[in-house]
C-alpha positions in Angstrom: 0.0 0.0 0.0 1.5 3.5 -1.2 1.0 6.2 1.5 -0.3 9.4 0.6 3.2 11.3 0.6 4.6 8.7 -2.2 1.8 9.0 -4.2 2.2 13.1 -4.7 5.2 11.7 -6.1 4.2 9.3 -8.6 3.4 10.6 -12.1 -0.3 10.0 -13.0 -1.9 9.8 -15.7 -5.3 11.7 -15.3 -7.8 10.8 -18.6 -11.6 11.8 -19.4 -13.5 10.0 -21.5 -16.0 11.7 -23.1 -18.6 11.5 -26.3 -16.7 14.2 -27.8 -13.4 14.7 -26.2 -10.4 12.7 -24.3 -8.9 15.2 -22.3 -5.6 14.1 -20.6 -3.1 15.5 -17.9 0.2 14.3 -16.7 0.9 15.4 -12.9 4.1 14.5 -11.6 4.5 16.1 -7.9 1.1 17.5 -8.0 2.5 19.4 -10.8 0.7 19.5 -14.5 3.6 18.9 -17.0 1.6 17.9 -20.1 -2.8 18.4 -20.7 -4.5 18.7 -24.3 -7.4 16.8 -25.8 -8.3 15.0 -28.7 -11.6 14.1 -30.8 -12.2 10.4 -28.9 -14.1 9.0 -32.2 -16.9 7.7 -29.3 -19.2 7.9 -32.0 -17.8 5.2 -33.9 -18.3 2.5 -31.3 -16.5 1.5 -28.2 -13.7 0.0 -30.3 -12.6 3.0 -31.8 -12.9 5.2 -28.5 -10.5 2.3 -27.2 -8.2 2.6 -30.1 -8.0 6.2 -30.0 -7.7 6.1 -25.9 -4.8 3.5 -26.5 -3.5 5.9 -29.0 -3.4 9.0 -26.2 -2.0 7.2 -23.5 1.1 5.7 -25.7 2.2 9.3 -26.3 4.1 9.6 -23.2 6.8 7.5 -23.3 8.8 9.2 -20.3 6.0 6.6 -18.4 3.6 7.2 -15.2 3.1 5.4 -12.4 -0.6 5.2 -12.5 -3.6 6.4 -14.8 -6.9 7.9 -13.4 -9.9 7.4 -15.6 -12.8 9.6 -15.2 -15.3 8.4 -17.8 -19.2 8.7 -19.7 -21.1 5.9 -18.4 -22.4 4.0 -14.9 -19.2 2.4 -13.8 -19.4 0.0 -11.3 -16.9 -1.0 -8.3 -14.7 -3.0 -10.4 -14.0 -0.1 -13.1 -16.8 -2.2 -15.8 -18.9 0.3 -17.7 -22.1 -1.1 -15.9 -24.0 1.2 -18.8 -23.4 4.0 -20.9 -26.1 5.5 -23.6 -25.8 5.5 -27.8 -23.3 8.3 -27.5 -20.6 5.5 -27.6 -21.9 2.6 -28.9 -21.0 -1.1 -27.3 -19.4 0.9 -24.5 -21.7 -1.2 -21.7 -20.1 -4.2 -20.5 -16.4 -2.8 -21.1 -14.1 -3.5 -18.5 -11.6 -0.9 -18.3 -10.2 -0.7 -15.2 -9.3 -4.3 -16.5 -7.8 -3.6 -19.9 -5.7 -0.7 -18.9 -4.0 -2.4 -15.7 -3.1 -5.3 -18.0 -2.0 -3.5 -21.2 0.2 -0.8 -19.0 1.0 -2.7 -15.6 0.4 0.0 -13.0 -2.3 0.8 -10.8 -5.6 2.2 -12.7 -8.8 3.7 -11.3 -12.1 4.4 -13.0 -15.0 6.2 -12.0 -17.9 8.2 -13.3 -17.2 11.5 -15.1 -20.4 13.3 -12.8 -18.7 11.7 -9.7 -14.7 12.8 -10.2 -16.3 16.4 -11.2 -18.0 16.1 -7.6 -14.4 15.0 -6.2 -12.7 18.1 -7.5 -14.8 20.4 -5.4 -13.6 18.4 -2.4 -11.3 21.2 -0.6 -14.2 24.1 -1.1 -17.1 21.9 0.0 -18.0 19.2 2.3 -21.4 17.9 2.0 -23.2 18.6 -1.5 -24.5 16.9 -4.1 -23.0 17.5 -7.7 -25.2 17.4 -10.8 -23.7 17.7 -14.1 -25.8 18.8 -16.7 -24.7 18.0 -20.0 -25.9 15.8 -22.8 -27.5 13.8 -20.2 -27.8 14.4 -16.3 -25.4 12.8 -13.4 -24.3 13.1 -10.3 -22.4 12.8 -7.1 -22.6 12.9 -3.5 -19.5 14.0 -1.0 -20.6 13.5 2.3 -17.9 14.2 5.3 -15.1 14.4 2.5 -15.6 11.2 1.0 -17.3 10.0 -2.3 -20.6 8.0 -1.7 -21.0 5.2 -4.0 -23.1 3.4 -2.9 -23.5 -1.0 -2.7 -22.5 -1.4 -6.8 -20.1 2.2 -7.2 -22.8 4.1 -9.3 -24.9 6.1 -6.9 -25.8 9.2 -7.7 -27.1 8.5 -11.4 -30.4 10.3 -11.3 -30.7 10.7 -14.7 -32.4 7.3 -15.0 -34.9 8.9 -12.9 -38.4 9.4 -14.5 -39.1 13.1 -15.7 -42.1 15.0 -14.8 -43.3 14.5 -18.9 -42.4 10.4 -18.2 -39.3 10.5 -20.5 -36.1 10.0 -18.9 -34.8 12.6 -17.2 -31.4 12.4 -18.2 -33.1 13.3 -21.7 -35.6 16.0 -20.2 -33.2 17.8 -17.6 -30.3 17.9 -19.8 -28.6 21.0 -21.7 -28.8 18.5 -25.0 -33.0 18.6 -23.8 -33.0 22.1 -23.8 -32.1 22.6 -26.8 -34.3 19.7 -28.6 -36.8 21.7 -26.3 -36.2 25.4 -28.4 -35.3 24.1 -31.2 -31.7 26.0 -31.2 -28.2 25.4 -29.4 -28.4 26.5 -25.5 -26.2 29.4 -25.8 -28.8 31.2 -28.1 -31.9 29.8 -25.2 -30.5 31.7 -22.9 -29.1 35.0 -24.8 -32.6 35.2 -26.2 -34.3 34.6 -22.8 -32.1 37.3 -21.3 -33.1 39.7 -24.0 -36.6 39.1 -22.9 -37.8 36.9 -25.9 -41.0 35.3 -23.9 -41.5 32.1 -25.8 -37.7 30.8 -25.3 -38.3 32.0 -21.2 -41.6 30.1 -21.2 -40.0 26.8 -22.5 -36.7 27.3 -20.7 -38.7 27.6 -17.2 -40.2 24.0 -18.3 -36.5 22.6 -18.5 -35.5 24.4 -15.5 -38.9 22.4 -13.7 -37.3 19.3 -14.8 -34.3 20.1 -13.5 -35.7 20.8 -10.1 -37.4 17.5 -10.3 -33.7 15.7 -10.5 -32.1 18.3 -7.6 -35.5 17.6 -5.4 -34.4 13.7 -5.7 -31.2 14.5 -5.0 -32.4 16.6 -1.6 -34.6 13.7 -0.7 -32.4 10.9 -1.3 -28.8 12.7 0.5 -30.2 15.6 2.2 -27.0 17.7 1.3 -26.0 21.0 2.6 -25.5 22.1 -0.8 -26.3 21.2 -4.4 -23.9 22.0 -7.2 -24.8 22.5 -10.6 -22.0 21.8 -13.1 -21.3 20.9 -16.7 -20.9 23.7 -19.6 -24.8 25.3 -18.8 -23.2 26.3 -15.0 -21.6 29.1 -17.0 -25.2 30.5 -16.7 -24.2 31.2 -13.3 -27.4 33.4 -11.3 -29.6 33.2 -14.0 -30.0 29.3 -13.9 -30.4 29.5 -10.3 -32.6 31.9 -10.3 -35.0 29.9 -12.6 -34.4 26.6 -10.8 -35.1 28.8 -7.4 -38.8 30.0 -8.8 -39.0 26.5 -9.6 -38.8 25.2 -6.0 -40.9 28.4 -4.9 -43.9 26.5 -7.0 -43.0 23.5 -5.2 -44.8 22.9 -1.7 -42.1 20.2 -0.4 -40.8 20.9 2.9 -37.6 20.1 0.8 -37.5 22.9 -1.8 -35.7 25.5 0.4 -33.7 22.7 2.8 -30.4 23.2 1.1 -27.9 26.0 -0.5 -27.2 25.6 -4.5 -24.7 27.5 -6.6 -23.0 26.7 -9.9 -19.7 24.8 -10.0 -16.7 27.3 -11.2 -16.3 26.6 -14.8 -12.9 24.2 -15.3 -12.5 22.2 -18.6 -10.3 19.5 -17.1 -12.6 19.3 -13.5 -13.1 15.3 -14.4 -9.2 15.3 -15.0 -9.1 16.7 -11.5 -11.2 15.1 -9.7 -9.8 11.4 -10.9 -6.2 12.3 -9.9 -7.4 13.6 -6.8 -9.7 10.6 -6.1 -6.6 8.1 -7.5 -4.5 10.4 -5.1 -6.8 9.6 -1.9 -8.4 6.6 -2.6 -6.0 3.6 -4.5 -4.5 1.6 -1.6 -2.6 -0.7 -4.2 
């Protein structure tokens, strides 16, 4: 078992899998040497995404002592995609943690994307729960410092949840439902709603409704102090909290007013983060 000082020694590999993007970071002493991205060619089917991750990860030759995975997907305990949505096809069933310890021989971990954004905010917060709004909805709950995960390693998933229309609300509540909603890309939903345009506020006050549904689960299930909204629609900052906030005022649950929510600072690499740092804190091997 490594102790916590030799491991802010090792050089770690830190990796985000995404439908779009694998962003990557080398840290060596808690120190970033080397971060980008590349087009992960998801898409295409879990054997290309491999290929292509394969691909990143043999670019740095110097070597690393460990990789951190934060990926798309339910992962479950043992780093196996448990599930993961047509955004990368014949990703469910994938064990990763698996493949990468035995193609690279060092210590791997694997976890959500939602959850290792929650782990980043570790330092600032210590009881919230983190949803990230995106193409589809997730989350994660710190409670007392440390990640809950719950009996299989994917709680937090309420995007499976039911929506208030009986869609999925990982379809319903997220930015990519938004925009299906309005008919244009989110970034014009809210620049038009903020210019007063009424039709694009009355629709984007329906998606903010089902967004409250998934953060009133959240409430009742974990009771946090605070709820964290993240992803690229946090950028919204006030303005979505304001709208989710009227939201709860329509809702008579002793709930809707039990707990403090902001918007996560906006970081592109925050999965990269939170993996090392979870890696960092967590991997006893």
């Amino acid at each position: 078992m490594r102790r916590n000082g030799e491991k802010d020694k090792m050089r770690l590999l830190g990796i985000d899998i995404g439908g779009t993007f694998i962003k990557y970071a080398l840290v060596s002493e808690n120190k970033v040497v080397d971060s980008g991205k590349k087009p992960s060619n998801a898409k295409f089917g879990a054997e290309k995404l491999l290929e292509t991750l394969f691909a990143v990860i043999d670019e740095f030759v110097c070597g690393f002592d460990g990789i951190a995975v934060s990926t798309a997907g339910v992962v479950g305990k043992n780093g196996e995609i448990v599930y993961a949505n047509d955004n990368i096809p014949r990703y469910t069933g994938v064990k990763l943690k698996e493949i990468l310890k035995n193609k690279y021989g060092v210590e791997v971990s694997v976890m959500n994307d939602a959850a290792a954004m929650a782990y980043s905010l570790k330092t600032e917060l210590n009881d919230y729960f983190f949803i990230a709004v995106g193409t589809g909805v997730a989350g994660g709950y710190v409670c007392g410092g440390k990640l809950f995960t719950g009996g299989g390693g994917f709680a937090g998933q309420l995007g499976y949840l039911t929506a208030l229309n009986g869609k999925r609300a990982d379809t319903e509540a997220s930015s990519k439902g938004l925009s299906e909603l309005c008919g244009k890309p989110c970034e014009e939903v809210f620049k038009d709603a903020k210019k007063g345009d009424e039709t694009t506020l009355l629709l984007l006050k329906k998606w903010a409704k089902e967004l409250y549904n998934v953060i009133k689960a959240a409430v009742v299930f974990y009771n946090p102090e605070t709820v964290v909204i993240g992803g690229g629609i946090s950028a919204q900052g006030d303005f979505l909290i304001n709208l989710v906030k009227a939201a709860a005022d329509e809702d008579e649950s002793p709930y809707s007013k039990s707990y403090k929510i902001i918007c996560a600072p906006s970081e592109n690499f925050q999965a990269v983060i939170g993996a090392i740092k979870y890696f960092t804190e967590n991997c006893d091997e």
